[in-house]
C-alpha positions as CSV (number, residue, x, y, z in Angstrom):
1,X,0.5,11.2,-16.3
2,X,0.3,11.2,-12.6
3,X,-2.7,9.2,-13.1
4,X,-0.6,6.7,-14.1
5,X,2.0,7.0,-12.1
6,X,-0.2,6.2,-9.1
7,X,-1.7,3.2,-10.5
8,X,1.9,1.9,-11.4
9,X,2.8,3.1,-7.5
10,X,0.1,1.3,-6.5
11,X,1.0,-2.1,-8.5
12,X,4.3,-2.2,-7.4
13,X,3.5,-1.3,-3.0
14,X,0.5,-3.7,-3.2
15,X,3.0,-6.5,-4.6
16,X,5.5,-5.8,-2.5
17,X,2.6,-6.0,0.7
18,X,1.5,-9.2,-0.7
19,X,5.5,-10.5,-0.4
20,X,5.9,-9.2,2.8
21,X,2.8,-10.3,4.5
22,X,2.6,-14.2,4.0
23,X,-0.9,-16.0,4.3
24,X,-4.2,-16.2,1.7
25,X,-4.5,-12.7,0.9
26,X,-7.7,-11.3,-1.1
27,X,-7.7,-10.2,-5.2
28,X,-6.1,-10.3,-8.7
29,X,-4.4,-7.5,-10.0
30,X,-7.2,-4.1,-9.5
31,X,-7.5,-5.1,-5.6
32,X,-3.6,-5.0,-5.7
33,X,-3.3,-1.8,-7.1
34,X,-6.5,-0.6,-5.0
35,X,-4.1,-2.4,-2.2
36,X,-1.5,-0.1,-2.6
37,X,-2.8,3.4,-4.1
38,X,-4.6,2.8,-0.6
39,X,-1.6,2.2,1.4
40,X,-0.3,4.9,-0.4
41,X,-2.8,7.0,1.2
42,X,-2.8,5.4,4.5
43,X,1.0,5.7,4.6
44,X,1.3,9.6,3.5
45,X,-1.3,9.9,6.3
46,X,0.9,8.7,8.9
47,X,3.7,9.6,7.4
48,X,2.9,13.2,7.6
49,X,1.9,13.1,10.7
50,X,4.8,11.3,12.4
51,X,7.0,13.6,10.0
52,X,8.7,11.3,7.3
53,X,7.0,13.2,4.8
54,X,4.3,12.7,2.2
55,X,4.2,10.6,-1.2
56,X,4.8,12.7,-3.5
57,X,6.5,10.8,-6.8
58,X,7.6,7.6,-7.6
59,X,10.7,7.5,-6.0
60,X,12.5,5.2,-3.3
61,X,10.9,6.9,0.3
62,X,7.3,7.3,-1.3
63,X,7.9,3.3,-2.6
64,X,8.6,2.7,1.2
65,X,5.7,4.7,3.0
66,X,2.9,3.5,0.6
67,X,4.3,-0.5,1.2
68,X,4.4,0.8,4.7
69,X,0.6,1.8,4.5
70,X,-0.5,-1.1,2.1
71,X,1.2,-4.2,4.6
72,X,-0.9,-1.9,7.4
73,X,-4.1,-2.1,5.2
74,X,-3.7,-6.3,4.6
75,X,-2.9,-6.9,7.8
76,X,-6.0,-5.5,9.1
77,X,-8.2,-7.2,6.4
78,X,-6.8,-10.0,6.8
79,X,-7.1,-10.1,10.7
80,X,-10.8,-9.2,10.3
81,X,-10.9,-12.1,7.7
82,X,-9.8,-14.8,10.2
83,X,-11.9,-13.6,12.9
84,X,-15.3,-14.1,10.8
């Protein structure tokens, strides 16, 4: 089950990161949900390490780090994307 509660984690922070961060932005649904199970990652990284904790269920402030880490993640690919 938390298998699939990442993967739904992921669906909903990489959507969100594709709202927030206008622009042609890469993928279909699995590099969305790659999108944001990655800014999940990214995010609890930081998180942690700035102190706002980790993600650790699918709840509002884990929603909010791993869009966090996700917008973080597209903006870099797609800066890299317009420099090529």
């Amino acid at each position: 089950m938390r298998f699939v509660s990442w993967i739904v984690l992921g669906l909903v922070a990489g959507i969100l990161a594709k709202v927030i961060m206008p622009g042609r932005d890469p993928g279909g649904l699995i590099v969305t949900i790659l999108l944001g199970v990655g800014g999940a990652l990214v995010g609890g990284y930081i998180g942690t390490r700035l102190g706002f904790g980790t993600v650790s269920g699918f709840d509002l402030r884990s929603l909010a780090i791993s869009v966090g880490g996700a917008v973080l993640l597209l903006y870099r690919l797609l800066k890299r994307k317009r420099a090529v």
